[in-house]
N, C-alpha and C positions, 0 to 999 in steps of 0.2 A: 487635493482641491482642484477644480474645474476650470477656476480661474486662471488665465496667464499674464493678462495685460490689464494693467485699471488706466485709465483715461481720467485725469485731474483734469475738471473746471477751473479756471481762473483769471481773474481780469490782469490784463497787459502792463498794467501797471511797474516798476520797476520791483516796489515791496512786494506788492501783489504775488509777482512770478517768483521774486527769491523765497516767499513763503511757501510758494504750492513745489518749487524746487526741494525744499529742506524735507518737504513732507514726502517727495517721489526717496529721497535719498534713506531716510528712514524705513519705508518700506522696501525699495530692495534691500535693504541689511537686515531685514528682519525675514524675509522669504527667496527664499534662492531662486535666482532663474526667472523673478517676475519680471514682469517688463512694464513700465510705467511711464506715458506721456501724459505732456501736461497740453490742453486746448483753450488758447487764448481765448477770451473774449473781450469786447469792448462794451461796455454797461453806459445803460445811459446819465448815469453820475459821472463817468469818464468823458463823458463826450459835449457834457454841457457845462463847462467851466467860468461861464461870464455871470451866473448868477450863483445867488447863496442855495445851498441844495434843501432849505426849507421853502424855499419858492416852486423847485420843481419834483417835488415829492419826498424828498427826506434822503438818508443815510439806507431805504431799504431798496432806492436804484443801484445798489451796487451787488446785490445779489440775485435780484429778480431773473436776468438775462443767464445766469450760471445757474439756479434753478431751470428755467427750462432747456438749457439744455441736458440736464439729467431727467426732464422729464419727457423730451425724444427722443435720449437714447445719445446721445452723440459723449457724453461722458458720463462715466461713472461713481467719482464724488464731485464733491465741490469744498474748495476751502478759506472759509468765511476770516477775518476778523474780526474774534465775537463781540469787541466793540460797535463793527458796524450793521450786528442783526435784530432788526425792531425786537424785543420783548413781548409787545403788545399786537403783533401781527403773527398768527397761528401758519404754520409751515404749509406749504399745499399738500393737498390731497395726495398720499403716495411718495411723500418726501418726510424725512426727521431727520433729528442731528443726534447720533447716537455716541459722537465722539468729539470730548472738548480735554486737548492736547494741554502737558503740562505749562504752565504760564512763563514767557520771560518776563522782564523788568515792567510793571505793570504802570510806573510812573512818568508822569511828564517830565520833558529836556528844556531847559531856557538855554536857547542860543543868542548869542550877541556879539559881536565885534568890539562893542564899546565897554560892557558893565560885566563885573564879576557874578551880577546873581542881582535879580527881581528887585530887593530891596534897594538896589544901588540905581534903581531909574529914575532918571531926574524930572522934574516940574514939564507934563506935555511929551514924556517918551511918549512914543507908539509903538505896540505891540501888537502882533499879526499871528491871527488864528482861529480859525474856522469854526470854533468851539463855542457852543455861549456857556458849555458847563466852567470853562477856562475864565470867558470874559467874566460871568459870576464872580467867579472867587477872586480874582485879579484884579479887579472893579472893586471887589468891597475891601480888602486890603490896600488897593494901590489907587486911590481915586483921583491923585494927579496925573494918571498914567490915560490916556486914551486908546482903543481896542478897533483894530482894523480889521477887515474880513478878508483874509488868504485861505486861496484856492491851489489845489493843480496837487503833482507828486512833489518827493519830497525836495529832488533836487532844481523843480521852479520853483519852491519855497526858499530854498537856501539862495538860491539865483536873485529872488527879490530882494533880502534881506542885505548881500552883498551890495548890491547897485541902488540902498539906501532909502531905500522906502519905508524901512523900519527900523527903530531901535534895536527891539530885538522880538525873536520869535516863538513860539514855543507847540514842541512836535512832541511825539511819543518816544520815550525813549528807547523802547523796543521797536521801533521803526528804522531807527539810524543805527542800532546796535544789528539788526538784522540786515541792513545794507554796509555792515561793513564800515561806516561811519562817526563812531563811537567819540571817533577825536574832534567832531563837531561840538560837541553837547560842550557850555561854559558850564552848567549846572546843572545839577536834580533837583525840582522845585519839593521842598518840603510840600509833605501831604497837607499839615496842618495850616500851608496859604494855600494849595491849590491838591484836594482829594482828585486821586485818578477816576477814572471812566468808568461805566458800566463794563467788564468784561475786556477792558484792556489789557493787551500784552497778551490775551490767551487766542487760541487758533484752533477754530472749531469745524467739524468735516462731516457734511451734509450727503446724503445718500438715499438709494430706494429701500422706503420698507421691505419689500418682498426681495429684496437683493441677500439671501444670506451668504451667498460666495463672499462678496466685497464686504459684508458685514465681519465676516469671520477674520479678514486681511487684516480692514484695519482697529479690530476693538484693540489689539494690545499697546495702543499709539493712544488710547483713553488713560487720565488722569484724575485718579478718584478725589485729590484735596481741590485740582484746578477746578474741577466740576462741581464739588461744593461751593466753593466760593463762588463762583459765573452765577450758578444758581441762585444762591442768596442775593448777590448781585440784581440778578434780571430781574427776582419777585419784587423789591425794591419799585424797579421801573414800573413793572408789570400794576402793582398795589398804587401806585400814584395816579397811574394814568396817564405817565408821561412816555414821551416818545427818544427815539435813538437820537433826536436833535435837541431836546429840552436841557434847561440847563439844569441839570441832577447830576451828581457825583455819588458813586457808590464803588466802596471797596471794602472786600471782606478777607481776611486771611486766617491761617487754620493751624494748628500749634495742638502738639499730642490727643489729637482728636477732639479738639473744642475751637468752633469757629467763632470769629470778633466778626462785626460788620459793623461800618459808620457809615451814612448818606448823608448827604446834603441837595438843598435845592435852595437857588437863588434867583434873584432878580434879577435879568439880563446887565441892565446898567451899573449892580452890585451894591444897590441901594439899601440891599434885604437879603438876606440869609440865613436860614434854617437849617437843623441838622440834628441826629437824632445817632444813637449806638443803641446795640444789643450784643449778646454772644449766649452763646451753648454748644451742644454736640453737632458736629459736623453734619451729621443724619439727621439736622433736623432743619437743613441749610434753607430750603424753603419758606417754613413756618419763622423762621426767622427775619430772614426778608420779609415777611409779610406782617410783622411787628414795629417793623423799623417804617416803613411803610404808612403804617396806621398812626406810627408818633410824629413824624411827618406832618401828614394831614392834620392833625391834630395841632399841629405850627401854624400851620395857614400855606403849605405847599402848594395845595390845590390853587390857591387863589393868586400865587406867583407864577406857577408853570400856566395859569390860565391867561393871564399876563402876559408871558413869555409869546402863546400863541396867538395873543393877538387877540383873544375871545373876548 
């Protein structure tokens, strides 16, 4: 193979880098002799932290600026948290994602100082999270609890929540498991109060079409159950018409070749709540999303997530 060196896009971030790190590490173990740097970048969701990032364009500033640079040339993938890549915004011209890496822990962390676990938050906690799929399901289970908007990485998060500005907080917990932080987490929020994310926990790696060197490096880092599920996942989003910031939860998982998926969409305040299941063969991860989707709608999803944006 021709190739010697790949060049990983990545935002500066602390997760950010220990992600596109795990992923240089994996490829040289997997090819001898390659050489593999990572090229920081600064995205404009990193750089604009004083507003909610449905103000200044959504969850898809955080790949645009890693996009182009694989589309000058200056690196050779890019690697996304496929949590944070629109569904409903088509790849540029000359760019796909041919590889969505096996999933870690795909659910949310409640952190707290003060309470064993969500249930235990008293009359007027606040809880902090950039989420409205969070605020959804947290709202309509906990409606004495009030929902705060935290920004930044993850350790000005935990920085906030120390110096008391919140009861408690709630992160990925594939986030703090990836930085090494594990012994933060007070909890795992049951799915059935708060379903995970579109495509949480999995880590997806963006490339040039016409690149077969770098194609060929990294397919064997592809994950055929995580790719089903993301998949199922994103038609979800995709079928609703909702966006990376909507509050929709979608989580699918895969068991001897038959995938389950459940979605939800809510009402930002948690006033309202929708949510629909399907399952069948893994092969057919798509057309299933696109079911769940349609029972969805069929809720009155549309008319919440329209809600949501404000329409």
């Amino acid at each position: 193979m021709s190739t010697n060196t790949v060049r990983i896009a990545t935002r500066r971030s602390p997760l950010a880098w220990r992600q596109a790190e795990s992923v240089a590490e994996q490829l040289r173990a997997m090819h001898e002799g390659l050489e593999v740097e990572l090229v920081g970048m600064r995205t404009e969701g990193d750089r604009v932290l004083d507003r909610a990032l449905a103000e200044i364009g959504g969850k898809g500033l955080f790949v645009k600026e890693l996009e182009q640079g694989l589309l000058d040339g200056r690196a050779d993938i890019a690697v996304h948290s496929m949590k944070d890549v629109p569904a409903d915004v088509p790849f540029p011209d000359g760019l796909h994602l041919p590889v969505i890496m096996a999933r870690e822990s795909p659910y949310d962390a409640f952190v707290s100082p003060r309470c064993a676990g969500p249930l235990e938050l008293p009359e007027g906690a606040v809880i902090g999270t950039c989420s409205l799929r969070r605020s959804a399901q947290l709202l309509h289970r906990l409606p004495h609890c009030s929902v705060r908007q935290l920004r930044g990485n993850v350790n000005t998060r935990l920085a906030k929540l120390e110096a008391g500005e919140f009861d408690a907080i709630v992160l990925a917990e594939a986030g703090l498991r990836r930085l090494g932080m594990a012994e933060r987490i007070t909890a795992r929020l049951d799915p059935a109060l708060c379903l995970p994310g579109i495509g949480q926990g999995a880590l997806g790696i963006e490339s040039r079409v016409d690149d077969a060197d770098i194609g060929a490096l990294i397919a064997p880092l592809a994950d055929a159950d995580t790719s089903a599920c993301v998949m199922a996942e994103r038609a979800v989003s995709h079928g609703v018409g909702a966006g990376c910031l909507s509050p929709i939860a979608g989580f699918a998982r895969v068991s001897a070749g038959r995938l389950e998926l459940e979605a939800r969409v809510g009402a930002a305040d948690g006033s309202a709540l929708v949510a629909a299941r399907e399952s069948g063969p893994a092969t057919e991860a798509a057309a299933i999303g696109d079911r769940v989707a349609q029972s969805l709608l069929e809720r009155g999803a549309g008319e919440l997530l329209a809600l949501a944006a404000g329409e």
